[in-house]
C-alpha positions, 0 to 999 in steps of 0.5 A, a space after each residue: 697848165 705845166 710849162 715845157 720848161 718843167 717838164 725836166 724838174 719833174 722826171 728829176 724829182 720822180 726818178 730821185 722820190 722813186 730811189 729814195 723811197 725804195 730805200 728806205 722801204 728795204 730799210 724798214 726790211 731791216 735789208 740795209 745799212 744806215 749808209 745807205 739810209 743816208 743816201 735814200 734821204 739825200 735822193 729825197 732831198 733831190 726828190 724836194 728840190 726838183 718838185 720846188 723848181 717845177 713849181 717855180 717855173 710855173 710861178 705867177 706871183 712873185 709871192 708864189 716864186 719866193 716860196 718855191 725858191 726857199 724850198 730851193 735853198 732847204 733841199 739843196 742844204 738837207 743834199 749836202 748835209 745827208 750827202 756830206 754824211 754818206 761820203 763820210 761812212 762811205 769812205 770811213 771818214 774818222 775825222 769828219 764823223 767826229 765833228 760832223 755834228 758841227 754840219 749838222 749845225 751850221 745846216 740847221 742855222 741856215 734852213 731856219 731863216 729860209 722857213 721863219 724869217 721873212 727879211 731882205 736880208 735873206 729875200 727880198 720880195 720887192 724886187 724881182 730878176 726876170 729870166 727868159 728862157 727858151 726851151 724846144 722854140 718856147 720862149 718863157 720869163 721866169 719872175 724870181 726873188 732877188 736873194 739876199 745877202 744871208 741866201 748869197 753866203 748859205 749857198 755859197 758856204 753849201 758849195 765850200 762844203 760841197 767844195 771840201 767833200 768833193 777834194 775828200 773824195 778826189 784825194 781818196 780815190 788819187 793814184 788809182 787807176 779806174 778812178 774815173 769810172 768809180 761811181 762816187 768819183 764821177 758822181 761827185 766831181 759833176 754835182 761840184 760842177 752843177 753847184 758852181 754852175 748854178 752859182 754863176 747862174 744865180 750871180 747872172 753870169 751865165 744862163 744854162 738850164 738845167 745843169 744843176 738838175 742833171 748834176 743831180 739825176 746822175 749824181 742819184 743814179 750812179 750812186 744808186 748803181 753803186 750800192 745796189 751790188 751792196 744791198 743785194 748782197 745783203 739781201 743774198 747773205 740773209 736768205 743763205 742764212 735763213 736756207 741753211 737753217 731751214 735745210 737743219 730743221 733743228 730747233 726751229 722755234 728756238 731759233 726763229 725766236 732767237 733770230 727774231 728777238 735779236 733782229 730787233 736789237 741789232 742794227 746792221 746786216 753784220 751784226 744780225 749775221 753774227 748773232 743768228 750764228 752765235 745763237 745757233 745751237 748748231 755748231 757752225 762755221 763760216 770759210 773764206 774761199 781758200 777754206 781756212 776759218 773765219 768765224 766759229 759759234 759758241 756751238 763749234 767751241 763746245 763741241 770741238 773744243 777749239 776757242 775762236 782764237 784758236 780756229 783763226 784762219 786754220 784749215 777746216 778739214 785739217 782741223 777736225 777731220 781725223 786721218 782716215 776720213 781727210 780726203 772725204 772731209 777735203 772733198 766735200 769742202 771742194 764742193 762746196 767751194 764750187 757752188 754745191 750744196 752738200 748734206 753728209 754724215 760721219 766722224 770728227 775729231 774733238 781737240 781731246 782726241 774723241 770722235 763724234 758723229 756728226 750730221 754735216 750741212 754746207 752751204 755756198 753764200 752767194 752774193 751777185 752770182 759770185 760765191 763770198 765763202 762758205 756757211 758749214 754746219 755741225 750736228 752732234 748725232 752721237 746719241 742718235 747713232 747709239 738709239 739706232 743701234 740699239 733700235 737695231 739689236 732690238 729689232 733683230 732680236 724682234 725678227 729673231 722671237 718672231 721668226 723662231 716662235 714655235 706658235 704662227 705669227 704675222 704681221 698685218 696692215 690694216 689701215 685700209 679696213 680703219 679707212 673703211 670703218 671711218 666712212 661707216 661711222 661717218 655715215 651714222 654707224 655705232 653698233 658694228 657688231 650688229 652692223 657686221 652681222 648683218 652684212 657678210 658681204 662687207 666683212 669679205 670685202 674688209 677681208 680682202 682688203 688686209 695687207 699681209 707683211 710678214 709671216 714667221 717660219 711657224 706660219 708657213 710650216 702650219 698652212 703647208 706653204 712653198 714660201 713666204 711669199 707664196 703664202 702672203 702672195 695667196 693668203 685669201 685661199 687659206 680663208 674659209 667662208 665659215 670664218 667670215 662671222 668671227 672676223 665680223 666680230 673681230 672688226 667690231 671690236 676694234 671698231 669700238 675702241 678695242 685694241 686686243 680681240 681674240 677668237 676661233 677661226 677656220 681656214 684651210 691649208 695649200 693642201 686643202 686641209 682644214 685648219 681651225 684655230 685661236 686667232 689673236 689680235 693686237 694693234 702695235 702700241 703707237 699705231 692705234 690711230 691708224 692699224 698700219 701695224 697689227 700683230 697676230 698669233 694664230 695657234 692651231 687647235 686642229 687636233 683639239 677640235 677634231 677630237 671633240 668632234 670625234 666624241 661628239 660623233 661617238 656621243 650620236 652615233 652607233 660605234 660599230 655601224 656609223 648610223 644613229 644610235 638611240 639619242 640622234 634618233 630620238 632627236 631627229 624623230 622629235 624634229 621631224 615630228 615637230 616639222 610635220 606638224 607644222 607642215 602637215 605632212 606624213 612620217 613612217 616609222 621602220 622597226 626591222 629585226 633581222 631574220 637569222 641573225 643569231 645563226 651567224 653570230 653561231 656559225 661564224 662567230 662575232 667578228 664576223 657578226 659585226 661586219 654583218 651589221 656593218 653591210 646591213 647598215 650600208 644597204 639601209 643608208 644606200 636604199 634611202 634619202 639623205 633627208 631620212 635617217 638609219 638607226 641602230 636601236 640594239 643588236 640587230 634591230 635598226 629602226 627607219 624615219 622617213 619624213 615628209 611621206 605623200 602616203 602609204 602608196 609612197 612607202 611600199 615600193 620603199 619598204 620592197 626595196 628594203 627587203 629585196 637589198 637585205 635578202 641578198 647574199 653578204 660575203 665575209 672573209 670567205 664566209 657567205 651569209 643570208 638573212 633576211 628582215 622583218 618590217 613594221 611600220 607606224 604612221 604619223 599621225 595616224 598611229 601616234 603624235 610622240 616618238 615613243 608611241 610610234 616606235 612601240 607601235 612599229 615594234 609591235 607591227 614588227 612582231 606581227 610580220 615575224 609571226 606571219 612568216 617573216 621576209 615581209 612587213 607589215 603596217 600597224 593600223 593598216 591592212 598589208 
C-alpha cells in the first residue's frame, strides 16, 4: 500500500515525466532546439528522483532503502549536469561551454560508484538513521542508509556546482529590473535553496519535507513556461513557411524534396528556415517590421541582381520597385506589415535597369499572435505574360476568321452527349450506329442536350436570325425532324472513336424556309476526352439540292401540265400492280383522248392549246384520289390509275364525274373553249396482269367509245 507521505514525490515525478517526454517527442518533430532538449532530460531527471523517493518512503528493508537512495543521488547529479548545460546555452556561456566536458566528467565519476561499488565509503548498509515524520495527522519512520563519506562530497560538490550556476545566473540577470520575475532567475535561486536545504536535512540539522521536491516542481514548471513562447514560435515560424510554399504551388515536388532532404541535415529550426529559403527557386525575401531586408535567396540575387551584401537592411520597395509603381509596391508592404496576406501581379526593377512581371505573394510570420516580420515572394512571370499575349492575338485573329468566314461556323459543348454516350457503353453498347438507328427517340434527346457557344455572322445571315442570341437562345426550332438519322450517324461516329464526321443535314430557317446542307464536324484538339469544345462548318447546299430536285421532277413529270408523264407512270402502274396482287384488289386502267382538241389548236392557236391541257389536267387531278394518279401519256391523251377498286359499280359514278368536269366550258384569254372526252378502261385482273396489256387494252376501249359516238366510255372486257 502507498504511504500518504508519498503521495507528493509521486505528482513531482508525473508532472516532471509529462514535461520531459513531451519534449523530446516535439524534438524527434525535429520542432525544437537541442537547448531545449536539454531541459526535456533534466525534467527526466526530475522525473527519476521523484519515482526513487516515493519508493523509499514505502521502503520495508534497509536493503530496499539503500537503492532507492542511490537512485537519489544519480538523479539529482544527471538535474545539475543537464541543467547546468541549458543554463550555459541558454545564456551563451562561452567559457562554461568549452570546459563543460569537464562536468561531464566529474558526474560520471560520481554516478559510477553509486551504481557498481558497494562500499561504506559510499553507504553503509549496516547502519541505519530513522526519521519520523508526520504528514496530515500521520505519523510514518523512515529507515535510511547512512551515507558515506564519498555520497557527503558528491552531494555537497553537486550543490557547489549548483552554487556556481546559480551566482551565473544572478550575475547575468544583475541591474535588470524584472529580474524577479524572469522565470530562469526565480527558477534557479529556489532549486538553490531546496539543495542546501536538503543538505542541512541530510546533516540532520533540520527536518522539513519536502522542500527539495517543490524546489524542483517550480523549478520544472517556470522553465517550461518560459520556453514554451520559444517552442511555439518555432512551431508558428515552420507552418508560415510551409503556408507560403503552398499558397506558390510552384515546384512543389522539388521543393518538398528539397525541403525534405535537407531537413534531415540540419539541426536547428534556424538552419531549416535558411535552407528551404536558400533552396527555393522562388525569389524570396524576408523583412524585419520596419520593411527594410533581412535576408535574400540565392533566387532573389539572380533575379534582381542584388548580392545579399548588398540588399542588407535597404527598403524593399525602394529597391526594386520602379517610380511609377512606388506607392502600390509601398502599400501593399503595409499590408502585409499589418497582418494581411497579400497575392499580386506587376513590374519590378532588376539592378540594370530592366523591368520584369513579377507574381508577388507576401506572408505576415506570426509567432504568439504577434507578427515577427515578413516572408514576400517573387515569381518571374515575364515569359507567361509574352505566351499570354500571343495566345491573345492568336485568339483574336481566331475570333476574327471565325467571325468573317463566309461559310457558317459554330461552336458547340458536347460534354453532356460524351456523358450519355459513356453510361450507354457502360451498359454493354458497342454498335452505335445500330443502336442510333433503332432509337430515334434518344438521338432527339442528344440533340436537345447540345450546347451551342457561339455562331459566326454567316450563320446568323444563313438561317434568317435577329441575333446572335436569338438564334442559340431558339437554336432547336431550326432543326427538322428529317435530320434526326444523319446526327444519328454523326454521334456513332464519335462514339466509336471518330473525331471528324461529315454529313447532309436539313433544317429550316426563322422564316420557315428549308435549308439543306453539309455539316461537318471536329473536336478541338486537346478536348477529345471530354467534347467540351466542338467546332462545326455547315455549308449551304439549298440551291444545290433544289435543282437536282428540279430534274428529278422534270425526269417524272409532263413539263407543261405537271402530272406524270410515261416513266412515273409506268412506275407507279407496276407498283400498283405489285400491291394488288399482293392484297387482291382491283385496278382501273383510264385511257382518255380529248374530243376536239385539234379544232382548238386551229382556231386559237397553241399557246392557247397549251393551257387547254393545262385546265384539263387540273379537272383530272381535282375529280380523283390522291392515292390515284394523272398521266400524260401524249398530246392530248392522259392515261387514269385507280388503285384498290371495290368494283365496277365503284368506278362508273367516277368515270361520269369525269365526263360531266371535262365537258364544261374553259376560258382562255377572252377565248371560250369546249370539248369533250372519250374513255376506256381495263380492269385488273380481268383484262390483263402487266401494265403494258392494260394500257393497250383500255386504248382499244378508247377507240371503241369514239366510234360510238364519243362523250362516253367504255370497258374492255364489259358491257357499258
Amino acid at each position: 500500500m502507498i504511504s500518504l507521505i508519498s503521495i507528493i514525490p509521486i505528482i513531482v515525478a508525473g508532472i516532471s515525466g509529462a514535461l520531459g517526454i513531451f519534449i523530446l517527442a516535439l524534438s524527434f518533430a525535429r520542432k525544437i532546439e537541442k537547448i531545449q532538449i536539454s531541459f526535456g532530460c533534466a525534467a527526466l531527471a526530475v522525473m527519476l528522483y521523484g519515482i526513487s523517493t516515493a519508493n523509499l518512503y514505502n521502503s520495508s528493508t534497509l536493503i530496499q532503502a539503500n537503492l532507492f537512495q542511490r537512485m537519489q543521488v544519480v538523479s539529482i547529479i544527471l538535474f545539475i549536469l543537464t541543467y547546468f548545460y541549458f543554463v550555459i546555452h541558454y545564456l551563451n556561456l562561452i567559457f562554461w561551454k568549452k570546459y563543460f566536458w569537464i562536468c561531464i566528467t566529474i558526474a560520471v565519476l560520481a554516478i559510477i560508484p553509486h551504481v557498481f561499488i558497494q562500499n561504506p565509503l559510499i553507504w553503509n548498509t549496516n547502519e541505519s538513521s530513522f526519521h519520523l515524520i508526520k504528514f496530515f495527522g500521520s505519523m510514518q519512520i523512515i529507515n535510511e542508509s547512512v551515507p558515506g563519506i564519498i555520497t557527503e562530497i558528491s552531494f555537497g560538490l553537486g550543490v557547489v556546482v549548483f552554487f556556481l550556476i546559480t551566482v551565473k545566473v544572478i550575475q547575468e540577470f544583475h541591474g535588470q529590473k524584472d529580474k524577479f520575475s524572469h522565470p530562469l532567475f526565480l527558477s534557479t535561486n529556489i532549486l538553490f535553496i531546496a539543495l542546501v536545504n536538503d543538505a542541512l536535512m541530510g546533516l540532520g540539522v533540520i527536518n522539513s519535507i519536502y522542500i527539495l521536491e517543490v524546489g524542483f516542481l517550480l523549478l520544472i514548471g517556470l522553465v517550461a513556461f518560459l520556453l514554451s513562447k520559444n517552442i511555439m514560435g518555432a512551431i508558428a515560424t515552420k507552418e508560415a513557411l510551409e503556408i507560403a510554399n503552398l499558397a506558390l504551388q510552384v515546384h512543389k515536388e522539388e521543393l518538398e524534396k528539397t525541403v525534405y532532404e535537407r531537413t534531415q541535415a540540419f539541426q536547428s529550426q534556424a538552419e531549416y528556415f535558411r535552407a528551404l529559403v536558400d533552396n527555393n527557386p522562388i525569389a524570396t525575401v524576408t523583412l524585419n517590421n520596419d520593411q527594410r531586408i533581412v535576408s535574400i535567396n540565392p533566387a532573389f540575387e539572380d533575379l534582381f541582381g542584388y548580392s545579399q551584401a548588398e540588399a542588407q537592411s535597404r527598403d524593399l520597395d525602394s529597391l526594386i520597385a520602379p517610380e511609377e509603381q512606388l506607392s502600390v509596391a509601398k502599400t501593399l508592404t503595409h499590408d502585409v506589415v499589418n497582418k494581411n496576406r497579400i497575392s499580386h501581379t506587376g513590374l519590378r526593377q532588376q539592378k540594370n535597369g530592366s523591368l520584369v512581371h513579377v507574381e508577388i505573394l507576401g506572408v505576415p510570420v506570426m509567432v504568439n499572435g504577434s507578427e515577427v516580420g515578413v516572408l514576400a515572394l517573387y515569381r518571374d512571370i515575364s515569359n507567361q505574360i509574352k505566351s499570354e499575349k500571343i495566345l491573345q492575338e492568336s485568339e483574336m485573329r481566331y475570333r476574327s476568321l471565325f467571325e468573317d468566314s463566309p461559310i457558317s461556323l459554330w461552336e458547340e459543348d458536347f460534354s453532356d452527349i460524351k456523358t450519355e454516350i459513356d453510361r450507354f457503353k457502360s451498359l454493354g453498347i458497342k454498335n452505335f450506329h445500330e443502336f442510333f438507328a433503332s432509337n430515334q427517340d434518344v438521338v432527339r434527346q442528344l440533340m436537345g442536350k447540345i450546347k451551342v457557344i457561339n455562331v459566326n455572322q454567316a450563320t446568323i445571315k444563313l438561317f434568317k436570325a435577329s441575333t446572335k442570341e436569338n438564334l442559340i437562345d431558339n437554336v432547336q426550332s431550326i432543326i427538322k425532324p428529317e435530320s434526326v438519322p444523319t446526327n444519328g450517324e454523326i454521334y456513332a461516329s464519335l462514339a466509336e472513336g471518330e473525331f471528324q464526321c461529315i454529313g447532309e443535314i436539313h433544317h429550316i430557317d426563322f422564316l420557315g424556309n428549308n435549308i439543306y446542307s453539309v455539316l461537318r464536324l471536329s473536336i478541338a484538339p486537346g478536348y477529345e476526352e471530354t467534347w467540351e469544345k466542338v467546332f462545326i462548318s455547315v455549308i449551304d447546299i439549298t440551291e444545290r439540292k433544289n435543282n437536282e430536285s428540279y430534274l428529278e421532277y422534270l425526269s417524272t413529270h409532263d413539263q407543261l401540265t405537271g402530272v406524270a408523264n410515261r416513266s412515273l407512270l409506268y412506275d407507279r402502274l407496276s407498283h400498283a400492280l405489285a400491291h394488288a396482287k399482293r392484297d387482291q384488289k382491283m385496278i382501273a386502267v383510264f385511257f382518255l383522248d380529248l374530243d376536239g382538241y385539234k379544232t382548238i389548236n386551229d382556231l386559237f392557236g397553241h399557246l392557247v392549246g397549251d393551257q387547254f391541257l393545262i385546265q384539263i389536267a387540273k379537272r383530272l387531278s381535282a375529280n380523283l384520289r390522291e392515292s390515284d394518279t394523272v398521266a400524260r401519256f401524249g398530246g392530248d391523251e392522259f392515261i387514269l390509275v385507280l388503285e384498290n377498286i371495290s368494283g365496277v359499280d365503284a368506278i362508273k359514278p367516277i368515270t361520269e364525274k369525269i365526263l360531266k368536269s371535262i365537258a364544261k366550258p374553259y376560258r382562255i384569254n377572252d377565248h371560250t373553249c369546249q370539248v369533250t372526252t372519250s374513255i376506256g378502261i381495263s380492269l385488273y385482273p380481268m383484262d390483263g396482269t402487266t401494265s403494258e396489256d392494260l394500257i393497250s387494252k383500255a386504248d382499244t376501249a378508247m377507240y371503241r367509245a369514239k366510234q360510238l359516238g364519243k362523250n362516253q366510255y367504255k370497258f374492255f372486257s364489259l358491257r357499258s
